[in-house]
N, C-alpha and C positions, 0 to 999 in steps of 0.2 A: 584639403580642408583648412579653413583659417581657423586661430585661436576662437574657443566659444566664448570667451569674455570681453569681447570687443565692447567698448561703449558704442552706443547709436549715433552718437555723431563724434567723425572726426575734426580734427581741430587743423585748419590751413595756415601753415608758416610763413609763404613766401614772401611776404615783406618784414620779417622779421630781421633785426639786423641792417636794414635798409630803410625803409619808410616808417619802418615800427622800432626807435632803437632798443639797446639791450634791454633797458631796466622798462621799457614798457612792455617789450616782448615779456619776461619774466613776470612782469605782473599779470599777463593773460593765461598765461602757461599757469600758474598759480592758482588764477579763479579757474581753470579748464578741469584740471588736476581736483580741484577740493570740489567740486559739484559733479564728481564721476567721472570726468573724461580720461582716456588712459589710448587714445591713436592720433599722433600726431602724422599728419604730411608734409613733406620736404623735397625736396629736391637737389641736384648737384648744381643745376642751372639757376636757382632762384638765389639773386644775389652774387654770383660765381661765388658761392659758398657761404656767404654771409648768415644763411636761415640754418643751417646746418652747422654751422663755427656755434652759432646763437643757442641751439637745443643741446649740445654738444655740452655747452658751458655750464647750461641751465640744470642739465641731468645732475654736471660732478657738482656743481654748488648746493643741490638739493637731494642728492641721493635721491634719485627719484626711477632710475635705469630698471630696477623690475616692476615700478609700477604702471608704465607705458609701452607701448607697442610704433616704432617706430617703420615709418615707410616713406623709402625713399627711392629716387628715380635717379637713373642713369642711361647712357646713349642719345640725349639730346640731340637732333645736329647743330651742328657749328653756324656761328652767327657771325659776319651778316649774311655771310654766302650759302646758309644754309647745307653747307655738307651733309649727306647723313654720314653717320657714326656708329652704326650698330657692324660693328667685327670685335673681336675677341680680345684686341690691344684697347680700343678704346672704353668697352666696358668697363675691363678689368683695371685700367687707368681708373677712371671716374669711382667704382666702386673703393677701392682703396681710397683716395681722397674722403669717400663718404664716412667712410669707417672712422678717419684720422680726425675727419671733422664732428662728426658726433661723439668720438672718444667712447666707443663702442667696440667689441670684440666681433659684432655678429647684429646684422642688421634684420629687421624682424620681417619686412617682408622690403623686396627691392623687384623695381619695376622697372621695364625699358620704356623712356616716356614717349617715345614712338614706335612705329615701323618703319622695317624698311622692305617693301615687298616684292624689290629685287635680289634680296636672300631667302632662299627657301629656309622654312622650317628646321631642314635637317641639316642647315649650317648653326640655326641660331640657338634650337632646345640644347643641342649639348655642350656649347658656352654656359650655356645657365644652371645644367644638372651639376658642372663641374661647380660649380661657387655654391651650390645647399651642400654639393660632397662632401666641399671643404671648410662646412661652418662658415662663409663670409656671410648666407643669408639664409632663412629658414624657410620661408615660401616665396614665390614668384606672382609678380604681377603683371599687367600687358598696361598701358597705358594709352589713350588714342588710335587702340590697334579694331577691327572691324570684332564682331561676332566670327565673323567665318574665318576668320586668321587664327581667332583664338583656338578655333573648334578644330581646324587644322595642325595647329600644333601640337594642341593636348592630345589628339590622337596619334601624333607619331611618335611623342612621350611616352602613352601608356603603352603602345606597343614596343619599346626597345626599352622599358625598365627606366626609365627618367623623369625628373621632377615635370609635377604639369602646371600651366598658371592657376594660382587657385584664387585670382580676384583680378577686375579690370576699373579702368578708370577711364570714367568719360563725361561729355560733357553734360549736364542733364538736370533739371531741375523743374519747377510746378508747371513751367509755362510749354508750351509746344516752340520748338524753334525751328526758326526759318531756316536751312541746311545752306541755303545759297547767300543767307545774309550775315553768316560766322564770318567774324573779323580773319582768322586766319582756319584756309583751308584743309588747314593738317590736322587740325583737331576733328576727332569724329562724337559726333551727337546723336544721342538718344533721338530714335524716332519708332514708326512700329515696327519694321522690320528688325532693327536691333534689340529691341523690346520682346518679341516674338522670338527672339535668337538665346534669351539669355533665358527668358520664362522654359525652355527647352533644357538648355544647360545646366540648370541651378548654378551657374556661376555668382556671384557677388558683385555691386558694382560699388567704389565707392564714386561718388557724383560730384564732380567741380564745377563750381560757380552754382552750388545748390539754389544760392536766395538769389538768383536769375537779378546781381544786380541790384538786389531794390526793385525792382520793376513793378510788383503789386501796390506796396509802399507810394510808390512814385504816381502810379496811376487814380490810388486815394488822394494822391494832395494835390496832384497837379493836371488830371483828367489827360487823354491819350495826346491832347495836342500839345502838350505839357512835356512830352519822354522827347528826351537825345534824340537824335538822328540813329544815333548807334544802337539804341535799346528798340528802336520802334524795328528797324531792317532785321533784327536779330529774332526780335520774338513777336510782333504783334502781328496777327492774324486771325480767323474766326474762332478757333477753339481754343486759343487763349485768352479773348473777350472771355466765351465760356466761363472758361475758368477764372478768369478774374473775377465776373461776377459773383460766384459761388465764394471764391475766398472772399473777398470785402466783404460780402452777408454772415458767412462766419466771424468773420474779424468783426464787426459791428456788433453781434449778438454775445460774443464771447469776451470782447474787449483784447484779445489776443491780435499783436501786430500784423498783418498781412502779409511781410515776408517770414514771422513766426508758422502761418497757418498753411504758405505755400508749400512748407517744407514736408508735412503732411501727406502729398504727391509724393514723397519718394519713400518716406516711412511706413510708408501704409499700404503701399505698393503689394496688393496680392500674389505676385507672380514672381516677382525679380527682389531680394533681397539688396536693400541700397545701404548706404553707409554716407549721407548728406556731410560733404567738407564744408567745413565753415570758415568764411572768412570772417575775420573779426580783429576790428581795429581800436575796440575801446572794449570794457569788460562789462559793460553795461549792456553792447551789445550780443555779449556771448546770455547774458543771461536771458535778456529777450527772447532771442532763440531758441530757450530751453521751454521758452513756454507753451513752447508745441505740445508738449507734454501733457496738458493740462487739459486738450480739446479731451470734450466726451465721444461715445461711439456715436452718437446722432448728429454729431457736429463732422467727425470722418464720413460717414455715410452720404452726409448732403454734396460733399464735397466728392468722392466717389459715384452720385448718383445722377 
C-alpha cells in the first residue's frame, strides 16, 4: 500500500534541468509545493540525470525532503541500441546514482521503467525485496510493465514473503489511444483490458502524458484538421470524438480549460485509482490544471455519462 497522503496529482520533472533550467524548475516545484503537491516524478534516464541532480538540489536548498514523496525509475535500457537492463548490477548501479542525485537516504517509491519479460519474475522480485530490506527504497513500482506481469509478480512476492509492486505507471489519459499508433512501442497504454486488470487488482496507476498533449485544447482552437500528424495517429478515433465532445461542452459551460477537464477521466475514474502526472512547463500552467478541481458533480457525471 502507498502512503495515504499522496496529493492527486503528481508533478512530472523530466525536463527539468534540460529544457526547464534550474531556476525555472525551482519556480514550479515552488508553486507545486505551496498549492498542495507533495509526488514528484523522475527518473535516472530523464536528462542522464539532470531532473534528478535538479530535485536533489531543490530539496537541500528548501528543506523540503519530508514534505515530498519522491519516485523514481531505474533499468531503462540503454540507448541507442536499446539493451534491456533489468539484472541486479544494473539496477543497483542506477539506483545508487538516483540516491546520490537526489541527495536522499531512501527513495520513496522506485520503479523499473520497463520490462524485461525474458526474466522471469522469480529473477527480478527478489533484486527488488533486497533494496526495501535495505532502506535504498520504500515501495516498489512497475513502469510500462502489462497487468498481467504485474499480477505475476506480486503473486510470487506474497508467496515467498517479499516486497510486492504497490503502483504502476502507464501511459493513459482522457482520450482512448490508438495501441498501434504510440510513437514508441515499449510503452504500454491504458486500454479495456488493462483497465479491466487493474479495476480487479486495486493496484494504482500513476498516468503519463495525462493532458494527452493538449490534444482537447488543440482540438478547441484548431478543429481535428488542425492536430499534428502525431496527435491525430495517437489518439483520434470514434470514442475520443466522444469524449472530446463531452469535455469542450463541459469546458464551455464551466469556463475550465479542456485539458483541465480531460483530466477528470482519470480522477474520477470509478474503478482504478489514478494519480494524473503533470507536465508543466510554466506555473500558470500547473495552476490551470488545478482547476479540475473546481468541476461540480454534474459536470463529472456528463462527462462519465
Amino acid at each position: 500500500m502507498l502512503p495515504t497522503n499522496l496529493s492527486a496529482l503528481a508533478l512530472g520533472t523530466a525536463p527539468f534541468g534540460t529544457g526547464i533550467p534550474k531556476e525555472k524548475a525551482f519556480s514550479i516545484l515552488d508553486a507545486y509545493v505551496g498549492n498542495g503537491g507533495n509526488l514528484l516524478d523522475t527518473a535516472a534516464v530523464y536528462g542522464m540525470g539532470l531532473s534528478e541532480q535538479t530535485i536533489g538540489e531543490w530539496i537541500k536548498d528548501r528543506g523540503t525532503r519530508s514534505k515530498v514523496t519522491i519516485a523514481t525509475k531505474g533499468g531503462h535500457p540503454s540507448t541507442p541500441d536499446w539493451t534491456r537492463r533489468i539484472t541486479e548490477k544494473d539496477i543497483r548501479s542506477d539506483i545508487e546514482d538516483s540516491l546520490r542525485y537526489l541527495q536522499t537516504d531512501s527513495i520513496d517509491i522506485y520503479f523499473l521503467h520497463r520490462d524485461d519479460e525474458d526474466k522471469p519474475v522469480e529473477y527480478i522480485m527478489p533484486v527488488l525485496d533486497r533494496l526495501v530490506r535495505e532502506g535504498k527504497t520504500r515501495f516498489l513500482g512497475a513502469s510500462n510493465w502489462t497487468v498481467e506481469r504485474i499480477n505475476e509478480a506480486n503473486t510470487f512476492a506474497k508467496n515467498n514473503g517479499m516486497a510486492e509492486f504497490s503502483v504502476s505507471q502507464i501511459f493513459w489519459n482522457g482520450a482512448v489511444i490508438n495501441k498501434d499508433g504510440v510513437y514508441d512501442q515499449t510503452l504500454v497504454a491504458m486500454d479495456d483490458d488493462q483497465h479491466n486488470g487493474y479495476a480487479e487488482n486495486k493496484i494504482p496507476v500513476m498516468a503519463y502524458t495525462a493532458q494527452a498533449q493538449g490534444l482537447f485544447s488543440h482540438i478547441k482552437n484548431n478543429g481535428y484538421d488542425g492536430l499534428s500528424d502525431s496527435l491525430t495517429r495517437t489518439y483520434i478515433n470514434d470514442r475520443t470524438k466522444l469524449r472530446a465532445e463531452k469535455i469542450l461542452s463541459v469546458s464551455e459551460e464551466t469556463g475550465v480549460s479542456p485539458t483541465a477537464v480531460s483530466l477528470a477521466y482519470l480522477l474520477y475514474d470509478k474503478e482504478v485509482k489514478a494519480y494524473p502526472i503533470l507536465g508543466i512547463s510554466r506555473t500558470e500552467r500547473l495552476i490551470e490544471a488545478m482547476e479540475v478541481f473546481s468541476l461540480q458533480q454534474k459536470d463529472i457525471d456528463k462527462l462519465f455519462s
